[in-house]
C-alpha positions in Angstrom: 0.0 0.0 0.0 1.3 3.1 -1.1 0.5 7.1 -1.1 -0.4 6.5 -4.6 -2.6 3.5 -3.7 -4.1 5.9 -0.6 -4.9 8.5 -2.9 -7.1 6.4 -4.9 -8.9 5.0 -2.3 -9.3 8.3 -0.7 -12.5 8.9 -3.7 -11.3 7.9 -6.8 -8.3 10.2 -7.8 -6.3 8.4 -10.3 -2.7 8.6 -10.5 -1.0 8.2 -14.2 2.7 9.0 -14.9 2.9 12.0 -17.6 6.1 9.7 -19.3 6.0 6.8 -22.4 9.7 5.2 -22.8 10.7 1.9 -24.8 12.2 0.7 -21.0 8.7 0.3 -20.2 7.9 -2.0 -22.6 10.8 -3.9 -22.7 11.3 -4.5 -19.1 9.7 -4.5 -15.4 9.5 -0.8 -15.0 6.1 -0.4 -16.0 4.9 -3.3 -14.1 7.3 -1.8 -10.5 4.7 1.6 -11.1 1.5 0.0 -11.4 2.4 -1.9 -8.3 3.0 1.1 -6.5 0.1 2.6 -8.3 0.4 4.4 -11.1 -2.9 3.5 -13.3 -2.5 4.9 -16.6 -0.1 7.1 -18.8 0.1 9.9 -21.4 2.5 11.4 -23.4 3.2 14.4 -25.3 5.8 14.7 -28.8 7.8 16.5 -26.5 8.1 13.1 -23.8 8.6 11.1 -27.0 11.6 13.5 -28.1 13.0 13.1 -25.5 13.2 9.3 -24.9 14.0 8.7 -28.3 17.1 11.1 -28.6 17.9 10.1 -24.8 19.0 6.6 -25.3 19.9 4.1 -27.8 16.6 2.0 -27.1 15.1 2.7 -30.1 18.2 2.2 -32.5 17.9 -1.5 -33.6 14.1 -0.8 -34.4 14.7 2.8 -35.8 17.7 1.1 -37.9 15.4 -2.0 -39.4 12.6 -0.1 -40.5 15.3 2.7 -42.7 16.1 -0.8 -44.7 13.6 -2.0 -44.8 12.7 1.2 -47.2 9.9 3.4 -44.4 10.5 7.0 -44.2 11.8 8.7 -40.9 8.0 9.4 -39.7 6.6 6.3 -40.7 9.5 4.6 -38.7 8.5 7.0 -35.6 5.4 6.4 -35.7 5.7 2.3 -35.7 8.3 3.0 -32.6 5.1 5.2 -31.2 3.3 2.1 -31.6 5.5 -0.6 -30.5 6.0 1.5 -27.0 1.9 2.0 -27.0 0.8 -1.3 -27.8 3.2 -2.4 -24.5 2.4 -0.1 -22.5 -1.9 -0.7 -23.2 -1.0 -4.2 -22.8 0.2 -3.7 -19.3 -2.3 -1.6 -18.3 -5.6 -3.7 -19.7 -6.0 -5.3 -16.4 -7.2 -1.9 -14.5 -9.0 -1.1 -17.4 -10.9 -3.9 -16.6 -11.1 -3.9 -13.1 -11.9 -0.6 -13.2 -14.8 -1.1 -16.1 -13.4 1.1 -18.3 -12.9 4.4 -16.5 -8.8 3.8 -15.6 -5.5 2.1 -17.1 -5.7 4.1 -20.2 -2.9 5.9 -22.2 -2.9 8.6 -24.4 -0.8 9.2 -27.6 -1.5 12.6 -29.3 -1.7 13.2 -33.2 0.6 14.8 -34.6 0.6 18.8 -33.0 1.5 20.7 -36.4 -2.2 19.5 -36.8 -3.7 22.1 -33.8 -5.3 24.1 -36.3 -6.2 22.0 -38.8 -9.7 20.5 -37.6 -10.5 18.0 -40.6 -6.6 16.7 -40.5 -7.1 16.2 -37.2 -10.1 14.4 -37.6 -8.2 12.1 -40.3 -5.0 11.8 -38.2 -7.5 10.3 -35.1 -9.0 7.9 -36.8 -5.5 6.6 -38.3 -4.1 6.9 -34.5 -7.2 4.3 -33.2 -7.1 2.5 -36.3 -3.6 1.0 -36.1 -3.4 1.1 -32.4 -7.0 -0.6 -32.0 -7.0 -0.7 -27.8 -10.2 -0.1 -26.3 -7.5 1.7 -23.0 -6.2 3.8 -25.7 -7.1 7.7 -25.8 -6.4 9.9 -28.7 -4.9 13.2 -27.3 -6.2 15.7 -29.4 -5.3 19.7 -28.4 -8.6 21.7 -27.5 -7.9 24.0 -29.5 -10.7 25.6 -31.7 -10.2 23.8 -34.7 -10.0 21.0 -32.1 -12.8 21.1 -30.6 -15.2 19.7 -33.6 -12.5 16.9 -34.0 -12.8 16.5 -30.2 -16.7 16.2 -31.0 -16.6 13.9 -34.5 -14.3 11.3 -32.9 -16.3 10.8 -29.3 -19.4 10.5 -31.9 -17.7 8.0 -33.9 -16.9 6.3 -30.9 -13.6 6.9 -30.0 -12.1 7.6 -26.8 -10.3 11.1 -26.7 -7.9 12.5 -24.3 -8.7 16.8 -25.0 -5.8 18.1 -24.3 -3.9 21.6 -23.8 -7.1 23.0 -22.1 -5.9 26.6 -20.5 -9.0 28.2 -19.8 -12.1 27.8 -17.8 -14.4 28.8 -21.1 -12.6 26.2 -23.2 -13.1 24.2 -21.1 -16.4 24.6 -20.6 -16.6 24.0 -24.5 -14.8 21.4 -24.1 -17.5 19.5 -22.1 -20.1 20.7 -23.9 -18.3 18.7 -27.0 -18.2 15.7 -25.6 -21.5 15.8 -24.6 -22.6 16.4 -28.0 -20.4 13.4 -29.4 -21.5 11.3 -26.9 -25.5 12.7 -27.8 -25.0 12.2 -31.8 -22.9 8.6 -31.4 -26.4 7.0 -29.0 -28.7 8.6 -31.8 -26.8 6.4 -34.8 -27.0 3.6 -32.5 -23.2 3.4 -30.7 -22.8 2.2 -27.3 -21.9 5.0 -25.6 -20.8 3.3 -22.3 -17.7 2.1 -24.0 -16.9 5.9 -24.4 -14.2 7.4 -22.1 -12.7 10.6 -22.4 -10.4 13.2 -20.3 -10.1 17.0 -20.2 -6.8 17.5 -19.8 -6.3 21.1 -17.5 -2.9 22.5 -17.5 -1.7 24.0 -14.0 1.5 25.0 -13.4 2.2 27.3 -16.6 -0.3 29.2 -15.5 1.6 30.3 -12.2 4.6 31.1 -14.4 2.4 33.6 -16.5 0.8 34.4 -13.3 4.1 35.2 -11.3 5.8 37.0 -14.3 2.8 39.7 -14.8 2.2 39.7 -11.0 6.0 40.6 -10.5 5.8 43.4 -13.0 3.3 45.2 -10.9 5.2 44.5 -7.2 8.1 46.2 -9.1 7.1 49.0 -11.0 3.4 50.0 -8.9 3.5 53.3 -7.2 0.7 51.9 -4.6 2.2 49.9 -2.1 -1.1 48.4 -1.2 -1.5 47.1 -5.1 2.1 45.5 -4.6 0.9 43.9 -1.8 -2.7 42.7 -3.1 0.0 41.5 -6.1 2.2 39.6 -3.7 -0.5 38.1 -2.2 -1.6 36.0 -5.2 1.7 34.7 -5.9 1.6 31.2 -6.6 -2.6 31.2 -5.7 -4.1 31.4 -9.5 -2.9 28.1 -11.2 -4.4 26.1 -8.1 -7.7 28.9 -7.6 -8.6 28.0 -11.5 -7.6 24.4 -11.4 -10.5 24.5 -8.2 -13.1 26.5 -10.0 -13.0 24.4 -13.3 -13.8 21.2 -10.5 -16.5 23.5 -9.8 -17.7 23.6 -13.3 -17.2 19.8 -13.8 -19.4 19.0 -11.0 -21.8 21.1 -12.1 -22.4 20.1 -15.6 -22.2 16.6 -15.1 -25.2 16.8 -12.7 -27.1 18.8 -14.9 -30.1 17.1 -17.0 -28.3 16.9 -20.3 -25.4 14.6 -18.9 -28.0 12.9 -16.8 -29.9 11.1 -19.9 -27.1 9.8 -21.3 -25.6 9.2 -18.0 -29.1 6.1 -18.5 -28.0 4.4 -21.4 -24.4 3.8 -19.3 -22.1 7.1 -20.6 -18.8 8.1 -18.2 -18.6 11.3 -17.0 -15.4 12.7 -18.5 -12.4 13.4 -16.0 -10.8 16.3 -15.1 -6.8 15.8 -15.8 -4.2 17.9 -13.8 -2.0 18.3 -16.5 1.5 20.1 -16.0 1.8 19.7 -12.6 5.4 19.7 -11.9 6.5 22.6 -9.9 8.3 25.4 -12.1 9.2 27.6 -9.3 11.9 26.2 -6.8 10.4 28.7 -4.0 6.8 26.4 -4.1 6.5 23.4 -2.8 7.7 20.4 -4.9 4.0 18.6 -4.7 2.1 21.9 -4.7 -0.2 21.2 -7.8 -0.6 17.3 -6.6 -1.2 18.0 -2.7 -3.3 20.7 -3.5 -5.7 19.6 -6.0 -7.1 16.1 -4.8 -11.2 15.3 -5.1 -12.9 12.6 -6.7 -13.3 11.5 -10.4 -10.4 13.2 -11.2 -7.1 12.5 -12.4 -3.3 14.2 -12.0 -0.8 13.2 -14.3 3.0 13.4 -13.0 6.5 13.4 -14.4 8.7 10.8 -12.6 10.3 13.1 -10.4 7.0 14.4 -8.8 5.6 10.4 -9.1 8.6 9.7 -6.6 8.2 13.0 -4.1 4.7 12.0 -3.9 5.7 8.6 -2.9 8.5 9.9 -0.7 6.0 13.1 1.1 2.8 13.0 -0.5 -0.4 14.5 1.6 -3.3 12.5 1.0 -6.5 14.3 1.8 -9.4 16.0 -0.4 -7.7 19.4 -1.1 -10.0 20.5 -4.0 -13.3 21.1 -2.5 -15.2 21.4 0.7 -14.3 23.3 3.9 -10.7 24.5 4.4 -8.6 24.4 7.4 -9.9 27.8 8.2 -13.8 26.6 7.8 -14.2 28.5 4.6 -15.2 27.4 1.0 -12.6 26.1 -1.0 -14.4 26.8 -4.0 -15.1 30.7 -3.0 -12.1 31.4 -2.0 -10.7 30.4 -5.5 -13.0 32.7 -7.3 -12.2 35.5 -4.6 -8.7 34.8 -6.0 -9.6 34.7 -9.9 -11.6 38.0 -9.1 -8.7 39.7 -7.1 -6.4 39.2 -10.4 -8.7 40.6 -12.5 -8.9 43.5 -9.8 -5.5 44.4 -10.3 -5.8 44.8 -13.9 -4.8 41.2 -15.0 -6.3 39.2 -17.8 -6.9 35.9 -17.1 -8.1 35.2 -20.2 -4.8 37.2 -22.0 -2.9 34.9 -19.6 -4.3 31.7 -21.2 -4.3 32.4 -24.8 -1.1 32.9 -24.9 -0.1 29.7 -23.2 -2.4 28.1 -25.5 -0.6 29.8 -28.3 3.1 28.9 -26.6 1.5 25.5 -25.4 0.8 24.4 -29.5 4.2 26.2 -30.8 6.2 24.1 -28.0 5.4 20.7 -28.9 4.8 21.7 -32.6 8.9 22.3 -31.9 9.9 19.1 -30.9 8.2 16.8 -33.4 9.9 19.0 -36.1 13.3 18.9 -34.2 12.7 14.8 -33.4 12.1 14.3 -37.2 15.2 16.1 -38.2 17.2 14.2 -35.1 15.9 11.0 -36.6 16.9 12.6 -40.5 20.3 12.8 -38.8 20.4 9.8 -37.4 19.9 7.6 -40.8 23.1 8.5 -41.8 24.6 7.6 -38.5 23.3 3.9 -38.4 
């Protein structure tokens, strides 16, 4: 029994390490996490950058499909595949056990598609097509040419991981595509309770905006009482919004839309604390894991913050309910969101540019992977 197991039990927050390696695969590693328990995985093309120019794991496979005449992204997809396939494999069992609502992993279409809605679309179905796990989700960015991609592929019946969600509206849009996949997929006559899907939140990049823009007023305001409302929500907004988008979650999935379909056997869709290594040494290592447990939810961690969780992890419902001072949880995070807003910062300037920074980033490192890779030919 560990802190990972406890957290779990505590009302259903899953834990899934944000990491995909060929190590997993091809040894015990995988099977050592789930044990301590870790219960699903996703990946980004920056993760799969990294362990593919990392190590020499993926030489002897990279080097056999080159002769054997595929082009450098068809041979990094078929390594995407061969780590996926593993790494599903592994995790059926809690799929099962849990009956379809846990041991999933994501793999995300190509991101140079973010704002391309119909290639999307196409690059979805190819993604479930040749991976064909029913614990598979296709990570597709919420962005909004991904949004109707988000909503075609839930009503063709494919799981989707909506990723790169910033903002409490996009979010918001978010669900409400979902529930209109899951709404058009029951009228053709699809089984809807065989439908999972995650909304994937990001937190911590949001401090760092936060911080930066929050810092520019301590330093330059002429009011010392505005520096000080501006100190005061250091390090508060990432967490605040992360709590107020529970909020929402809550909210619409006990409202009579959800409710019908909820009948004929759909899932609610998860909130996913995405990003939630800390960025800022001066914050707690485990501050967007300790601080944003609840129910129905899940937090997806690098391996460093798997292992400080492990190590000093506090398990107890952080993200609703009563605080330690009696008051709401959820109030106090929209005191917080409206005390930004106070000071004469934009929330919603905040998040479209780390929606914008979010896409560019790991649009980056599939381009530099594929020209690594390009290199690399030559080298084997």
């Amino acid at each position: 029994m560990t802190k990972l197991n406890e957290l779990y039990d505590l009302g259903g927050q899953s834990p899934w390490i944000d990491d995909l390696r060929r190590s997993y695969v091809t040894t015990d590693e995988l099977d050592r996490l789930i044990s301590n328990g870790i219960r699903g995985l996703t990946s980004n093309p920056t993760i799969m950058t990294k362990s593919i120019e990392s190590s020499t794991d993926y030489d002897v496979q990279f080097k056999s499909l080159i002769q054997d005449g595929a082009s450098v992204a068809d041979a990094y997809w078929e390594m995407v595949f061969f780590d996926a396939k593993g790494a599903l494999s592994k995790l059926s069992k809690i799929h099962q056990e849990s009956e379809g609502t846990d041991g999933f992993l994501s793999v995300e279409v190509e991101p140079t598609l973010a704002h391309d809605s119909e290639g999307t679309i196409k690059a979805a179905r190819w993604l479930s097509g040749k991976i064909q796990a029913p614990n598979l989700l296709v990570k597709i960015p919420a962005t909004k040419e991904g949004l109707p991609a988000i909503e075609e592929m839930i009503a063709e019946g494919i799981s989707i991981n909506a990723t790169l969600i910033f903002s409490l509206d996009r979010y918001s849009a978010v669900i409400d595509a979902y529930l209109a996949g899951l709404e058009r997929y029951a009228m053709s006559g699809g089984d809807i309770s065989k439908v999972f899907s995650v909304a994937s939140f990001f937190v911590s990049r949001v401090d760092t905006e936060v911080d930066k823009r929050l810092n520019n007023i301590i330093e330059t305001s002429d009011s010392s009482v505005l520096a000080e409302r501006a100190r005061s929500l250091l390090g508060q907004i990432a967490v605040a919004q992360a709590r107020v988008a529970y909020g929402l979650f809550k909210d619409k999935f006990n409202q009579e839309r959800f409710v019908a379909l909820k009948t004929q056997g759909a899932k609610a869709q998860k909130p996913l604390w995405a990003s939630t290594s800390t960025k800022n040494p001066n914050y707690p290592d485990l501050l967007y894991v300790d601080e944003l447990i609840g129910p129905d939810t899940v937090n997806t961690m690098p391996r460093a913050t798997v292992d400080g969780f492990l190590d000093h992890g506090k398990v107890e419902r952080t993200l609703d309910g009563l605080d330690k001072n009696g008051g709401s949880v959820l109030e106090n995070a929209e005191s917080a969101l409206d005390a930004l807003a106070e000071i004469g910062i934009s929330l919603a300037d905040v998040t479209e540019q780390l929606e914008t920074e979010g896409v560019a980033s790991f649009s980056k490192s599939f381009e530099d992977l594929m020209r690594q890779l390009n290199g690399k030919v030559n080298e084997l």
